[in-house]
C-alpha positions in Angstrom: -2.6 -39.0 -15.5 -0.9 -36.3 -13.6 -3.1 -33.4 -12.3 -1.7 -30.2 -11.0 -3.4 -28.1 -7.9 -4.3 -24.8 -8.9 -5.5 -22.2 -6.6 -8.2 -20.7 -7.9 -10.6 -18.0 -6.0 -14.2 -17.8 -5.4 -15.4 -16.2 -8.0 -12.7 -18.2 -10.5 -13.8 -21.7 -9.0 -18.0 -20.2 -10.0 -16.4 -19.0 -13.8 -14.7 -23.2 -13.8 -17.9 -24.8 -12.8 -20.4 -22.3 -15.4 -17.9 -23.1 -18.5 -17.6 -26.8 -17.6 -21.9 -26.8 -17.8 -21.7 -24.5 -21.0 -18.5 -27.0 -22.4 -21.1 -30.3 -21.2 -24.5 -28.4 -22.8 -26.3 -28.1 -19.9 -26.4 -24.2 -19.7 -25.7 -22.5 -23.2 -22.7 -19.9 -23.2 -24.6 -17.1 -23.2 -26.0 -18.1 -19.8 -23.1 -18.3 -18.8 -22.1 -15.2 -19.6 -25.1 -13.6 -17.6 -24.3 -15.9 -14.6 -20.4 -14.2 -14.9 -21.5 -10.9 -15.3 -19.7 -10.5 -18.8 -20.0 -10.7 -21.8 -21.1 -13.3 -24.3 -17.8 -12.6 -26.5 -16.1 -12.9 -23.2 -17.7 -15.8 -22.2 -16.6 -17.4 -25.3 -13.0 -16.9 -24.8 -13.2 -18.1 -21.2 -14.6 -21.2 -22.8 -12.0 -21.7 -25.5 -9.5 -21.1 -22.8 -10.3 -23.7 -20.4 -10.8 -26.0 -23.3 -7.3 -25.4 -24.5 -5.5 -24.8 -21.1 -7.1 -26.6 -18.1 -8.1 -24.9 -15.2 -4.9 -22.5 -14.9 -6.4 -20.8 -18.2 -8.9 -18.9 -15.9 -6.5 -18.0 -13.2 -4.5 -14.5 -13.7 -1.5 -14.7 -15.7 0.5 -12.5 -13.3 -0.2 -14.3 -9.9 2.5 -15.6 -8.0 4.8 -13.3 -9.5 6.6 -10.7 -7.9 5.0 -7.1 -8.9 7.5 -5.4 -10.8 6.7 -1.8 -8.7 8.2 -3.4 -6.0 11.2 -2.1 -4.2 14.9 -3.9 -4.4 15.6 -5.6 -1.2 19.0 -3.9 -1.7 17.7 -0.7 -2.1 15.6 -0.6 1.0 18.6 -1.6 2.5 20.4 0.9 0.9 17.6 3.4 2.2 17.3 2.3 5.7 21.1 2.5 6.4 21.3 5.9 5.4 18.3 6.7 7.3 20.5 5.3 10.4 23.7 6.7 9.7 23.7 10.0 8.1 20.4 11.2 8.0 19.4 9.9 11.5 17.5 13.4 12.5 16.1 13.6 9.7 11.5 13.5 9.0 10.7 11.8 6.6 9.7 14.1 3.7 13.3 15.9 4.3 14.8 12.6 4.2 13.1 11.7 1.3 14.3 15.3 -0.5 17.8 14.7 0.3 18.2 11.1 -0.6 16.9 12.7 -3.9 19.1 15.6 -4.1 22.2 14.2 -2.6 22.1 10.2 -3.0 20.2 9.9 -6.3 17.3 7.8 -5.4 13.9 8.6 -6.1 11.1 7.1 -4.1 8.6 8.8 -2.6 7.6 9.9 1.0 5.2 7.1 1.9 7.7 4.5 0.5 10.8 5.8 3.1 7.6 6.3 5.8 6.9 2.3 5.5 10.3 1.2 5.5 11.0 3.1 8.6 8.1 2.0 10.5 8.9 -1.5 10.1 12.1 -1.3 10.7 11.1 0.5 14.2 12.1 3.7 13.7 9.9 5.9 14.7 8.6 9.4 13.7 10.5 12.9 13.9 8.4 15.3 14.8 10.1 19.1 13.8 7.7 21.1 15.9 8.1 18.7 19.0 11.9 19.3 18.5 11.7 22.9 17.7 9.0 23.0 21.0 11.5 21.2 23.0 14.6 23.3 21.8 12.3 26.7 22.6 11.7 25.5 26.1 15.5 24.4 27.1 16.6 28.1 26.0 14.1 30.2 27.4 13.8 28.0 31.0 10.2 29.0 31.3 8.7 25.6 31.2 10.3 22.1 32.0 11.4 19.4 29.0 9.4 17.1 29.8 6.0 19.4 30.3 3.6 20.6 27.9 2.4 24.1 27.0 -0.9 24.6 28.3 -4.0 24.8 26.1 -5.9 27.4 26.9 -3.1 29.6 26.0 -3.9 28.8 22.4 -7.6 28.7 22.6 -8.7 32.0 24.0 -10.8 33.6 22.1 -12.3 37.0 22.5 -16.0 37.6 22.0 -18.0 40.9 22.1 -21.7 38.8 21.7 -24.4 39.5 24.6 -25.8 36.2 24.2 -22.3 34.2 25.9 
């Protein structure tokens, strides 16, 4: 007799062992049910299930299948050498509106965000750039420092009670 493994979780291995007392008589299938948390209809067709299909009958039809949402490995491909190559200065969400526009693929922004994080490239921040840029014109500060705070936090207050 040949037996195949499946791999069932928790919960599924609990539903196997309740339906194979309710399929034996020990527990009727409306305990069962209870025990399951659904319904007595419900527990019925789990029953006639693993009657008529084994063990694999309770497990998810769709698991171990690839989800069909998923994104083309050539596609991401696709995507991440454009993000190299043409659109290397790009942010993300303008990247994501010109490989709409221009190239013709629709994904959206958190999709091109995870495939550029794992590939290691890492964020482009426009107000970082357009800091930097303001600073190399005007000569006022160095590249490399930062404005200071308390520039941007004064606040002017006309209470008694500061």
């Amino acid at each position: 007799m040949e037996r195949d493994i499946v791999a069932m979780s928790q919960r599924e291995r609990q539903r196997f062992h309740l339906l194979e007392m309710a399929i034996g008589g020990k527990i009727t299938s409306k305990d069962a049910g209870k025990r399951m948390g659904v319904s007595y209809r419900h527990a019925k067709r789990l029953k006639k299930k693993l009657v008529t299909e084994g063990a694999k009958g309770l497990v998810h039809g769709n698991r171990g299948r690839p989800s069909p949402k998923a994104l083309s490995s050539e596609l991401a491909e696709r995507i991440l050498k454009l993000s190299q190559s043409t659109y290397t200065n790009f942010n993300d969400t303008h990247f994501t509106e010109k490989l709409t526009e221009r190239e013709g693929i629709t994904v959206s922004r958190d999709t091109v965000r995870r495939l550029r994080r794992a590939s290691g490239i890492a964020a482009k921040w426009p107000f970082i750039q357009w800091l930097y840029a303001l600073t190399m014109i005007s000569g006022e500060l160095a590249p490399t420092s930062r404005l200071p705070k308390y520039r941007f936090l004064t606040e002017v207050s006309k209470s008694i009670y500061f």
